[in-house]
FIFILO-299264 format. One record per residue (C-alpha): residue in three letters; z, x, y. Coordinates in Angstrom, 2 decimals. Layout:
+---------+---------+---------+---------+
| residuo |       Z |       X |       Y |
+---------+---------+---------+---------+
|     ala |       Z |       X |       Y |
...
+---------+---------+---------+---------+
***
This chain:
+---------+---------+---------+---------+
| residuo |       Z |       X |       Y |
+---------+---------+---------+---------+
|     unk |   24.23 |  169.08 |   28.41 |
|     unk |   24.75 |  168.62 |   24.41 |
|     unk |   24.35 |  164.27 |   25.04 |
|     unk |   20.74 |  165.40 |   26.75 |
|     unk |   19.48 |  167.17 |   24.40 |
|     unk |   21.04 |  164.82 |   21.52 |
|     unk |   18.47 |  162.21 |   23.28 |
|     unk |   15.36 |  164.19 |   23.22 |
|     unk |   13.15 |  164.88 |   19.79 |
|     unk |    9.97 |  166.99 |   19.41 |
|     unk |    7.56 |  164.63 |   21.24 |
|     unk |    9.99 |  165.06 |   24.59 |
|     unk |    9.51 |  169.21 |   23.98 |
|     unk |    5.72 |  168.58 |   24.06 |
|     unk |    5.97 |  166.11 |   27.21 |
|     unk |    7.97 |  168.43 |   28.62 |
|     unk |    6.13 |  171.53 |   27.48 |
|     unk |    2.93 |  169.61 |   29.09 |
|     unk |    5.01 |  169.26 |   32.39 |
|     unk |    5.07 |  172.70 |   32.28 |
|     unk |    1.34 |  173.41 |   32.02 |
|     unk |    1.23 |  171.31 |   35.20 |
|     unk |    3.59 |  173.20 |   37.28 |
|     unk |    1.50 |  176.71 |   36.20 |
|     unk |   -1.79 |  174.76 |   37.36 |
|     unk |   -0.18 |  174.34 |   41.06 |
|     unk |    0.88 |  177.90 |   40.79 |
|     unk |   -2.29 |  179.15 |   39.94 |
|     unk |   -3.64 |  177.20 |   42.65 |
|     unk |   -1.64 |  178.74 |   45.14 |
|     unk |   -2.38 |  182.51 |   44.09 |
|     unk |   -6.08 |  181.42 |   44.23 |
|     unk |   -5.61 |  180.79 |   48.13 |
|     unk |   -6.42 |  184.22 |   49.64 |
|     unk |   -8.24 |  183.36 |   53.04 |
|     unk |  -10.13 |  180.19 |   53.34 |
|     unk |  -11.36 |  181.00 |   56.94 |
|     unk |  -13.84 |  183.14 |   55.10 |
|     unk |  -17.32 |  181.72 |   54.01 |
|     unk |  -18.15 |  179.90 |   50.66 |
|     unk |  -15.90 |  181.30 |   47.77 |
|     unk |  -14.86 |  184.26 |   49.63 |
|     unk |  -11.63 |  183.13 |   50.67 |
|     unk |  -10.50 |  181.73 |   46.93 |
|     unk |   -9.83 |  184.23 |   43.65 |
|     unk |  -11.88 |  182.04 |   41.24 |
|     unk |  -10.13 |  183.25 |   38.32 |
|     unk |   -7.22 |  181.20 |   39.38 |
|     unk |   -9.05 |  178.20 |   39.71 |
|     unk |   -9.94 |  178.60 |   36.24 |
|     unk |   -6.91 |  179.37 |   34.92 |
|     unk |   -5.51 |  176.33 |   36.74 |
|     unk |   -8.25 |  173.82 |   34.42 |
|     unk |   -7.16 |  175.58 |   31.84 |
|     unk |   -3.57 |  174.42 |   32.42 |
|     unk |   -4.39 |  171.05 |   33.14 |
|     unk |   -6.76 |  170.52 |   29.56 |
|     unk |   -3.66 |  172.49 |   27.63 |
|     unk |   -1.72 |  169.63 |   28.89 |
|     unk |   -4.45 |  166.69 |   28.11 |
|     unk |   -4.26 |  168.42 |   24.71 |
|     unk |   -0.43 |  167.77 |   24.84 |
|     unk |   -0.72 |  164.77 |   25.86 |
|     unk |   -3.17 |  163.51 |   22.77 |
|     unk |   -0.67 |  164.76 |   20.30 |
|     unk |    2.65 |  163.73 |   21.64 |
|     unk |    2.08 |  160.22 |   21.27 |
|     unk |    1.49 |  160.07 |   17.47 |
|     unk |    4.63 |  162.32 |   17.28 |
|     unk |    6.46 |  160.01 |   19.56 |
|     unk |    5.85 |  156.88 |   17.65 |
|     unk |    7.21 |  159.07 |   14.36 |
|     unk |    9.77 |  160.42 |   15.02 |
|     unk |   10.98 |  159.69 |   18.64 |
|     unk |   14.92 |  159.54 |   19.22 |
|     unk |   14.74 |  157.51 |   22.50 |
|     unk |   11.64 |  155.75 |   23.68 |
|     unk |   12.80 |  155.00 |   26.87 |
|     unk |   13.50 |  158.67 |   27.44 |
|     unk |   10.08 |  159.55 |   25.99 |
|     unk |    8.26 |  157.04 |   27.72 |
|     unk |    9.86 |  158.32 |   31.54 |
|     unk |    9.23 |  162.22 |   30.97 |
|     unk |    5.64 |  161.44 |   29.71 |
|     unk |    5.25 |  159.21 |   33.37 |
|     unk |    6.40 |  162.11 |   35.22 |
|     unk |    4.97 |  164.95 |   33.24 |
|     unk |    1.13 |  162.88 |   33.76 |
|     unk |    1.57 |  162.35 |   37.22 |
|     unk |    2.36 |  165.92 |   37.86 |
|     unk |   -0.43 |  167.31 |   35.35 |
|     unk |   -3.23 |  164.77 |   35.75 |
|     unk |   -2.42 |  163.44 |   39.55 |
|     unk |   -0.86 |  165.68 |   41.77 |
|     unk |   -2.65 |  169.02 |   40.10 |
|     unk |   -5.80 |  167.91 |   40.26 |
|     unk |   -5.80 |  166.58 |   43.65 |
|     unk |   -4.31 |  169.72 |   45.25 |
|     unk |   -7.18 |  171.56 |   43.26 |
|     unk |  -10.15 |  169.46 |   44.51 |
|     unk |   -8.69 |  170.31 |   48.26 |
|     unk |   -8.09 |  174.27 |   47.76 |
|     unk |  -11.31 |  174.03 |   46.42 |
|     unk |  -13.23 |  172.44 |   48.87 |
|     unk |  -11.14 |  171.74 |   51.81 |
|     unk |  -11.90 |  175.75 |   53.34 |
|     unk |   -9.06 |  175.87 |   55.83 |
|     unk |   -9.89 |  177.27 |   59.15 |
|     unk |  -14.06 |  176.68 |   58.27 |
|     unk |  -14.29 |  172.77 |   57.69 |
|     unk |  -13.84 |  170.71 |   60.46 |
|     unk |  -11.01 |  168.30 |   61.01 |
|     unk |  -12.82 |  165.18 |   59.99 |
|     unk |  -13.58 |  167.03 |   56.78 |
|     unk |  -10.08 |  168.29 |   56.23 |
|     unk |   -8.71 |  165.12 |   56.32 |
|     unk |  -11.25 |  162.69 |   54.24 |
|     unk |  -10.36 |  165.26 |   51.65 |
|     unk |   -6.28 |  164.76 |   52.08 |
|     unk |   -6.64 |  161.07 |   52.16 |
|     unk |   -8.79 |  161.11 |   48.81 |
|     unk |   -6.05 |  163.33 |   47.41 |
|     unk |   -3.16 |  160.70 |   48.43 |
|     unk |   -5.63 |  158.05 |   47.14 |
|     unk |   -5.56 |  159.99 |   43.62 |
|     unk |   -1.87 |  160.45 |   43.62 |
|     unk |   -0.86 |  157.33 |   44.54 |
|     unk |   -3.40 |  155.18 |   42.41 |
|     unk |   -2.51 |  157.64 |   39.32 |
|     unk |    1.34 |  156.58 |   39.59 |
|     unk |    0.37 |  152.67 |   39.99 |
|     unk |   -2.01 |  153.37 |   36.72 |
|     unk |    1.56 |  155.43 |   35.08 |
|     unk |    3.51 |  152.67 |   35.95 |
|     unk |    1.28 |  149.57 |   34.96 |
|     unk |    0.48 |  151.67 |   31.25 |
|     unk |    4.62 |  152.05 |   30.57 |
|     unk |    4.69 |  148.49 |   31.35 |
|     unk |    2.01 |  147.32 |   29.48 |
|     unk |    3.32 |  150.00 |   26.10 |
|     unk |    4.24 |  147.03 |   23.94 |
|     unk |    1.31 |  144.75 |   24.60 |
|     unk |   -0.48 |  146.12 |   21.28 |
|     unk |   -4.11 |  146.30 |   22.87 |
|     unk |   -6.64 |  147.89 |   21.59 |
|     unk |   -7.96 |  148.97 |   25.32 |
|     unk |   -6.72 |  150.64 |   28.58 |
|     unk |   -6.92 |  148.51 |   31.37 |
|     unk |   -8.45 |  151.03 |   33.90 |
|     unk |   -9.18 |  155.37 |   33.15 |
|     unk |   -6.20 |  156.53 |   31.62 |
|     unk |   -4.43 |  159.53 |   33.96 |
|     unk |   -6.04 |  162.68 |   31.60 |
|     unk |   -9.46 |  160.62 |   31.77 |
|     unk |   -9.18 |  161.42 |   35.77 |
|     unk |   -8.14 |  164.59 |   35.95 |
|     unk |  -11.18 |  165.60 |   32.95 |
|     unk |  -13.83 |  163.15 |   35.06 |
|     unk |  -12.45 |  165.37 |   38.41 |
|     unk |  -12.38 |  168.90 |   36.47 |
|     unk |  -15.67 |  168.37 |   35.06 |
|     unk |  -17.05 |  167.19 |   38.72 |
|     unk |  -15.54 |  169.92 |   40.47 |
|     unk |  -16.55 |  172.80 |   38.08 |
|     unk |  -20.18 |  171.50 |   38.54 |
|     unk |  -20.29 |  171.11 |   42.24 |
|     unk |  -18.58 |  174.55 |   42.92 |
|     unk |  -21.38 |  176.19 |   40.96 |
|     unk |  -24.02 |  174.18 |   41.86 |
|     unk |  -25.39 |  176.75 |   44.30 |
|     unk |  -26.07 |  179.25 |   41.51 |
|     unk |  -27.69 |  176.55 |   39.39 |
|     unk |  -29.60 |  175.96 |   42.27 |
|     unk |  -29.87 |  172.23 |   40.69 |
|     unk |  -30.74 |  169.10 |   43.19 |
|     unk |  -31.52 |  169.09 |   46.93 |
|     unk |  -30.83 |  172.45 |   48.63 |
|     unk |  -27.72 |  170.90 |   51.25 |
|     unk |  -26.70 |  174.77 |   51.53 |
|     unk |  -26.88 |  174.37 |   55.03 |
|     unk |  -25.82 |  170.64 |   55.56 |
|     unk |  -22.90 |  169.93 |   58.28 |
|     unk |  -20.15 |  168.09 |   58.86 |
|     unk |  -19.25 |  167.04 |   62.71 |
|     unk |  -16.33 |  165.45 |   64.19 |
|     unk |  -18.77 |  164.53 |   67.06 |
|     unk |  -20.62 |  165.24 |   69.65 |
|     unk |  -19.97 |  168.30 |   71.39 |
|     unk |  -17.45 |  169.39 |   68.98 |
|     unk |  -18.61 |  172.41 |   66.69 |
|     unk |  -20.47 |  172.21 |   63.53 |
|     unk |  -19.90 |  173.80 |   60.21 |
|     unk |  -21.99 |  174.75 |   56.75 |
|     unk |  -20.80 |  172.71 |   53.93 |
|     unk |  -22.02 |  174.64 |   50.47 |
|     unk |  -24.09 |  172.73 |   47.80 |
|     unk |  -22.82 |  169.23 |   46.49 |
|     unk |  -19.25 |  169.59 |   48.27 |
|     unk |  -19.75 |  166.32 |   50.35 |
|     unk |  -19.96 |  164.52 |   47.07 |
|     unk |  -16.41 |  165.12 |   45.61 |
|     unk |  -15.18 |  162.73 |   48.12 |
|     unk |  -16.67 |  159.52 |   46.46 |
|     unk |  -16.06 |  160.64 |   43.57 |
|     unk |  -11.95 |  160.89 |   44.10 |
|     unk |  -12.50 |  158.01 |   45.69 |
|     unk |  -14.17 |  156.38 |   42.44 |
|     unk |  -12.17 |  157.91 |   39.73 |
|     unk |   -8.41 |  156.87 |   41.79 |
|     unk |  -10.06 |  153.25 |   42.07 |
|     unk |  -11.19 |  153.39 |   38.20 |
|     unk |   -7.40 |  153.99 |   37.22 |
|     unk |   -5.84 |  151.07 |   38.61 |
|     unk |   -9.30 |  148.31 |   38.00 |
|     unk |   -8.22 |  145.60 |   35.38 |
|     unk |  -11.75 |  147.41 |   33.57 |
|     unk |  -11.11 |  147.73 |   29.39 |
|     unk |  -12.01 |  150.50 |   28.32 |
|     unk |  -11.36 |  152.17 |   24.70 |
|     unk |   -8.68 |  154.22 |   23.65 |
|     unk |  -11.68 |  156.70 |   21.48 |
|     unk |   -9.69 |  156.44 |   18.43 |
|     unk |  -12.94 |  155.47 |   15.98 |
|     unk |  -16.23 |  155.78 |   15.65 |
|     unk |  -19.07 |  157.09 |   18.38 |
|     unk |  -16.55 |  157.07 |   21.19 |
|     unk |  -14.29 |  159.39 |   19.89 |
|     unk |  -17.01 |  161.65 |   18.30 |
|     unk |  -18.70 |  161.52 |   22.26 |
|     unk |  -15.03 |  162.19 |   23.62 |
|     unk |  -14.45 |  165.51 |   20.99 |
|     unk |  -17.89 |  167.14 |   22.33 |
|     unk |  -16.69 |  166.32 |   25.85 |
|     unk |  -13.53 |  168.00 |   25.39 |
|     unk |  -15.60 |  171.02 |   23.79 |
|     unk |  -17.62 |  171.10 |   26.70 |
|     unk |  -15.16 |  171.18 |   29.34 |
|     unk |  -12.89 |  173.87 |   27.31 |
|     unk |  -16.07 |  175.77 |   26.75 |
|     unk |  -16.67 |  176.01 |   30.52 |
|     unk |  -13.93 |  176.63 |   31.39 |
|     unk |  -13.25 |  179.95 |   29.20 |
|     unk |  -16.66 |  181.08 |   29.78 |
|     unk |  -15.80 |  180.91 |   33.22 |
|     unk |  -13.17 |  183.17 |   33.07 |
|     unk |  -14.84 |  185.44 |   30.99 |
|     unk |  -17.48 |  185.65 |   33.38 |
|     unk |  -16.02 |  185.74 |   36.62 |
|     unk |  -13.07 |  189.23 |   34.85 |
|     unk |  -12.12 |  191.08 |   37.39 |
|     unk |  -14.03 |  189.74 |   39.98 |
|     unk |  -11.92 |  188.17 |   42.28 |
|     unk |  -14.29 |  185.86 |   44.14 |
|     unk |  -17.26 |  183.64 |   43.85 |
|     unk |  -19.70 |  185.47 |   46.31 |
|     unk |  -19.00 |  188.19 |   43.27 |
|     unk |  -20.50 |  186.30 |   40.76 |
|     unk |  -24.27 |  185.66 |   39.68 |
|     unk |  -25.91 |  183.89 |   36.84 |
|     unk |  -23.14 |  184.26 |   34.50 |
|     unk |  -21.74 |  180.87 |   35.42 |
|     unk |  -24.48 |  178.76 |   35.37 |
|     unk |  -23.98 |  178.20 |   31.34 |
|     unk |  -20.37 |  176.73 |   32.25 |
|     unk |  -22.00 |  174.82 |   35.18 |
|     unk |  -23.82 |  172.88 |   33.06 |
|     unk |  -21.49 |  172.54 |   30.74 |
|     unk |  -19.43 |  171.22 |   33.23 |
|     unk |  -21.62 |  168.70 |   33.85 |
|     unk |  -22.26 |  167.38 |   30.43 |
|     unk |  -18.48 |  166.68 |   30.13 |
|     unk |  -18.71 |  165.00 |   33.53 |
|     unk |  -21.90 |  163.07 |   32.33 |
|     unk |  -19.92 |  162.18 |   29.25 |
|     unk |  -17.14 |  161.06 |   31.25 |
|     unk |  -19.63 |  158.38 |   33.17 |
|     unk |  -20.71 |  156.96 |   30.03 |
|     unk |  -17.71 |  155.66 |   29.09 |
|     unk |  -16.53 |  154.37 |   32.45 |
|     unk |  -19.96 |  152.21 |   32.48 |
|     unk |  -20.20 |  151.18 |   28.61 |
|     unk |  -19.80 |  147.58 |   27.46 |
|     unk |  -15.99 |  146.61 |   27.72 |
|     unk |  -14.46 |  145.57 |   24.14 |
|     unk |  -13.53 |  141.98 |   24.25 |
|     unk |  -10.71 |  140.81 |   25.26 |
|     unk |   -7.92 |  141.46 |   22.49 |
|     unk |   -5.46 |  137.91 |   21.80 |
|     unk |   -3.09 |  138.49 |   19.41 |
|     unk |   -2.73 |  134.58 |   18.47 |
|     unk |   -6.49 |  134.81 |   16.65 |
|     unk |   -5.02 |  138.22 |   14.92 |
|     unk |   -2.20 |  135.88 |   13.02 |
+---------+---------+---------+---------+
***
């Protein structure tokens, strides 16, 4: 036990402290789950779907300032660089998936097809966030000024700020009224409401997973407009996501809850617009360290 913790420094506490946030997102997650047979928001406590974003932003936060303290004053940077892998793909892979199907999968309403599409987007998340983990801890010592492909927080804020929107769309009553649009397996199998923008979180799972492991460049918002445009989007999303909470007190579902959210809804959806502006802005060129010398 005493040669562990000889390995570890304060950037490892904060990785591991960040791990931690994680694990408390999936558990909030699960007490959310009350009875998804029942119709829109009914079946899920919302104020644990809140408290699970917060979670997952506490440990973006983490995640901003533990490399800065890693290159300082790590101990081990191999040991650093594997709990920060596993501590990302729990907090901004496998969280956010599982909360994008609790909160739209609706066990026992949706129909199998539904169901499903939604899993399959989830594994598609996972998995591409571990190949994005893995290719970033390979390419650590490259020196470039750019991510190849959304970093693993940049999904899980693009998904959180996406979901948030689309689960309160039907208060904001924003866009075409789908309130009673259906999903069928086929023909003479039965038919079931899908709420608001729901049908929409699928591409964009699909979107954001194939965004983390594109050979795209895209900055790492250290300097200038991008990380002035990537401070308001964190404001946004944090914003949201207390008011949210505040809003929804001791109210345990959404059917509960009126007008209150919409503020967070669109707040939600400034971080998410925020979040498309930088997936679709001019790349930086190409970085070759031979013209640098």
């Amino acid at each position: 036990m005493r040669s562990t913790f000889r390995l570890t420094g304060i950037a490892d506490y904060i990785t591991l402290t960040n791990a931690m946030f994680g694990t408390a997102s999936i558990m909030f997650l699960i007490l959310a789950v009350e009875d998804m047979s029942k119709p829109f928001g009914d079946g899920l406590k919302s104020k644990y779907i809140w408290a699970s974003m917060l979670c997952i932003f506490l440990s973006a936060l983490g995640d901003i300032i533990d490399g800065p303290i890693a290159r300082r004053y790590s101990k081990q940077k191999l040991l650093g660089g594997s709990l920060d892998i596993m501590s990302d793909c729990l907090s901004f892979c496998v969280a956010p998936a599982l909360m994008m199907f609790i909160m739209f999968g609706r066990w026992g309403e949706a129909t199998p097809l539904w169901t499903i599409s939604l899993a399959l987007a989830g594994f598609w998340v996972i998995g591409t966030g571990m190949l994005r983990l893995a290719r970033f801890q390979h390419e650590e010592g490259s020196g470039l000024p750019y991510f190849h492909g959304l970093s693993s927080p940049g999904n899980a804020i693009l998904l959180m700020g996406a979901a948030g929107f689309i689960w309160l769309q039907p208060i904001l009553g924003f866009g075409p009224d789908l309130s009673n649009a259906t999903i069928c397996l086929g023909d003479g199998q039965p038919c079931h409401a899908t709420p608001g923008l729901d049908m929409f979180i699928l591409p964009i799972m699909f979107i954001s997973g194939a965004m983390m492991i594109s050979d795209r460049r895209l900055s790492k918002l250290k300097h200038g407009l991008d990380l002035k445009l990537s401070v308001l989007q964190m404001a946004c999303l944090l914003t949201a996501i207390i008011y949210a909470m505040i809003s929804t007190g001791a109210s345990d579902n959404q059917a509960q809850i009126g007008s209150e959210l919409a503020p967070p809804g669109w707040l939600f959806l400034a971080s998410c617009l925020f979040a498309v502006y930088y997936l679709t802005k001019p790349q930086p060129p190409v970085f070759n360290p031979d013209e640098e010398e």
